[in-house]
Structure formats: C-alpha cells, structure tokens
N, C-alpha and C positions, 0 to 999 in steps of 0.2 A: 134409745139404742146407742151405745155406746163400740163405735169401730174398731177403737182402740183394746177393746176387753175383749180378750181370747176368748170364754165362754161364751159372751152375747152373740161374737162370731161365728161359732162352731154353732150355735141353736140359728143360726139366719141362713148357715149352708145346709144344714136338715131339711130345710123345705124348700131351698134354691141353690143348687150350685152355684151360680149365675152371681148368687150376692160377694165372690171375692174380690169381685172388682171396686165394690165400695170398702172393704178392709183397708188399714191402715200398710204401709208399708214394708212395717216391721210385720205383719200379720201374713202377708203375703209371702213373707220367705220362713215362715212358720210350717213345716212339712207336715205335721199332724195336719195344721187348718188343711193347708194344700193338698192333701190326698184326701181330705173328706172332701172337697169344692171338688175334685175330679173325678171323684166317684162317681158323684151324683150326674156330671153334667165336663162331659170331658173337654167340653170346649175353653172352660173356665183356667185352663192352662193359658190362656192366653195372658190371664192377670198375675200368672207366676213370679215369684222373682227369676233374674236370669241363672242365680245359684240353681234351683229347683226346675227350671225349664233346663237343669243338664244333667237330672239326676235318672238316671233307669227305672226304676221303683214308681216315681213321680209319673213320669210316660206313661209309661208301662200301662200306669192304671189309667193314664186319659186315654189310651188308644182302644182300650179294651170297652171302653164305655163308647168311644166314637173314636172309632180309624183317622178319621179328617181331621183329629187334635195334635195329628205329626206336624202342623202348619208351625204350631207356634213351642216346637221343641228345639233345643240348639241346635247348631249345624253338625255339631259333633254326634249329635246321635240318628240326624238325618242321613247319617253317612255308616249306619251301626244295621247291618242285614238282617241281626235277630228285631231288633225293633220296626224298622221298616214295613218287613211282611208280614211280622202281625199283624199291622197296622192295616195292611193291604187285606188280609185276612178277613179283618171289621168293615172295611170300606176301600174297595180296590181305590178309589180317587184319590185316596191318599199316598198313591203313587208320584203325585202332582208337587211334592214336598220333598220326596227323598233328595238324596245328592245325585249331580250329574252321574257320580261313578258306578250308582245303585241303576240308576236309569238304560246302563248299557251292560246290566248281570241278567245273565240270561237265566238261571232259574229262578230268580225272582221277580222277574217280567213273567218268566211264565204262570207262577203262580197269581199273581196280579189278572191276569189275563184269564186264567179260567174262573174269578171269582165275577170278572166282567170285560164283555170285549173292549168296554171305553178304554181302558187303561194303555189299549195301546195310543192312544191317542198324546198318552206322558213319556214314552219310553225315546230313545235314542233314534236316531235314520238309521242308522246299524243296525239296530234291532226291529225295525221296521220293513226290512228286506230279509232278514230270519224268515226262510217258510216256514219252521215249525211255531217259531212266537208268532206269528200271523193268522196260521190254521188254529192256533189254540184259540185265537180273538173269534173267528169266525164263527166257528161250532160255539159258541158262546151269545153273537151279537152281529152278524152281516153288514150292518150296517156301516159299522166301522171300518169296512175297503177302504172307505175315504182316507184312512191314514198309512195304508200299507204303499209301500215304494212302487213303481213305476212300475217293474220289473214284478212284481208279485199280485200287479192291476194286470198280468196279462198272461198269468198262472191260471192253468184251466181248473186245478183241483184248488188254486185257492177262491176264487168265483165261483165255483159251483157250491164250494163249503159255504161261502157267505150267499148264496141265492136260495139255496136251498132253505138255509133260516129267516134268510130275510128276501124276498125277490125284488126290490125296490132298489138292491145294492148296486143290481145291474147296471146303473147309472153312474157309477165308480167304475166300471172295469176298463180296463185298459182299452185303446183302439185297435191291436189286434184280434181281440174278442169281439166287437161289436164288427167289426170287418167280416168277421164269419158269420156271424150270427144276427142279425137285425134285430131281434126281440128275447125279451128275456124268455119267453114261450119257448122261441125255438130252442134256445139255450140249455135250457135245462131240459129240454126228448130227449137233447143229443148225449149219442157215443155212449151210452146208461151200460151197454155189455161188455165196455173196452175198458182193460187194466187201466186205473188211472193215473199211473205216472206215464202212461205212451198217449195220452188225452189227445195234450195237444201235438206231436209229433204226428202220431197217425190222422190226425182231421187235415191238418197243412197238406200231408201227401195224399191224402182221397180227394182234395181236390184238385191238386196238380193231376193227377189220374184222370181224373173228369175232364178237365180241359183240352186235354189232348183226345179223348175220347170222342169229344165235339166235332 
C-alpha cells in the first residue's frame, strides 16, 4: 500500500474514512481524497489539511455525515450560521464548537435546542436566562434546568415544562419553588386550572391570603 498513490488512497477511504489519517500530506489537502474520507466518515476532517478544514463544500459534507465534525473545521466557518446549524441539525452537540458569537444567536440556539435540550448546556448566560431558549430546552429534555439561570430555576412555567418531561428536574428548581412546594408530587397537582403566565403571581398571593386568614 502505497500512501503516497492517490488511487491506493481513494480505494483505502472506500472501506474506511478513517484511513486519511495515514495519507501522505500532500494527499490530505487532495479535496477529491478529502471529500471522499468525509463522506464516508465525517470525523475524518480532522486529518484535513488546514486549506480544506476552510472550505464550505469540504464541511458541509462532514457535518452532514456527523454534526460533531464542526470540531475540527476553521474558526472562520465555526463562526459561518449556515454551517453551524446544519451541523446542529445532524447533532445538536455540535453546538459545543461554534464561535462565542453563534453561542449568543438566538434563532440558532433555538434550533439547537429543539433538536435537544443538552444544547442549552453550550449556549451563552444570556441565553440561558432567554425564557423562550429555555422553554424550548425543556419540552425537549427537563433535565437540563440544571443549566438555566437562576432566575428561570424559579419560573413556575419553566419548572413545570421541565417536570412534567422529566420529574427528577425538580431538584434543579430554584428555592423559591421548593419553598412553596416540598415535593415534586405537590408541584406538579398544583395551580393545573390557572393561566400560566399568573402561575407564580397568583400561588405567592393565595398564600399571603391564607396567612392572614389563620
């Protein structure tokens, strides 16, 4: 087998992407070889030259075969929103690679987000206090509370969006919910017939009501 020989190469990525990593140098900034190694096996980007790790085309096709192949594409197209969310598209976690500046775009968080709630777990603090990038996470994965701002651990409709998919989330919510409520049991009977943006407004004042009622 010869590494150096374009064909011996092209017949070694046919059966393994994986094999560009052994190609010669010159082979690896060879975009035919290159887009046949990412077809097969998108990870293979990795062995790209850094010409090819900045080409559109080149991406394009490793993100479509695996989203997580945005890791080892340039900064310059980590920072490129048609690419990105494809990528997110294939595999929200490859949200974990974009540029800071992608990390605080809110329709591309969003979509990130409905393909899976992890993704909030890449996004921005800014974006992590968004209640609608947060509710998207939720009705997708509960669990992921854990990454939502402080301020949104003690949002009654975003707790209940993430207990209702996942009831274990309750362990995430903020302390003025667990204040009200002792058990995620209780948590989720409550307030079921009250418009839910006066959730938490109206529970605070029913039981000031109460108090005084005592």
């Amino acid at each position: 087998m010869d590494w150096n020989n374009k064909e011996d190469v092209l017949f070694a990525i046919l059966k393994n992407g994986n094999s560009l990593q052994i190609a010669s140098e010159k082979l690896k900034d060879d975009k035919e070889v290159v887009l046949s190694a990412v077809n097969d096996w998108g990870w293979s980007l990795e062995f790209a030259s850094d010409r090819l790790k900045d080409d559109p085309e080149v991406v394009k096709r490793a993100i479509k075969q695996n989203g997580g192949a945005l890791e080892f594409a340039s900064d310059r197209l980590k920072d490129d929103p048609k690419i990105v969310i494809e990528a997110c598209k294939n595999n929200s976690e490859a949200l974990k690679w974009a540029s800071d500046k992608l990390k605080n775009n809110k329709n591309l968080v969003m979509e990130a987000c409905k393909q899976s709630g992890g993704a909030l777990s890449y996004v921005s603090h800014e974006l992590r206090n968004n209640k609608e990038v947060v509710m998207e996470a939720m009705k997708n994965d509960g669990y992921f509370l854990i990454y939502a701002s402080e301020r949104l651990k003690n949002d009654f409709e975003v707790v209940k969006t993430a207990c209702n998919n996942f009831k274990y989330a309750f362990e995430f919510a903020g302390d003025k919910i667990k204040e009200q409520f002792p058990t995620v049991e209780s948590f989720l009977n409550s307030e079921k017939d009250v418009d839910k943006d006066n959730l938490w407004k109206e529970k605070v004042n029913n039981d000031k009501d109460n108090q005084w009622e005592r």
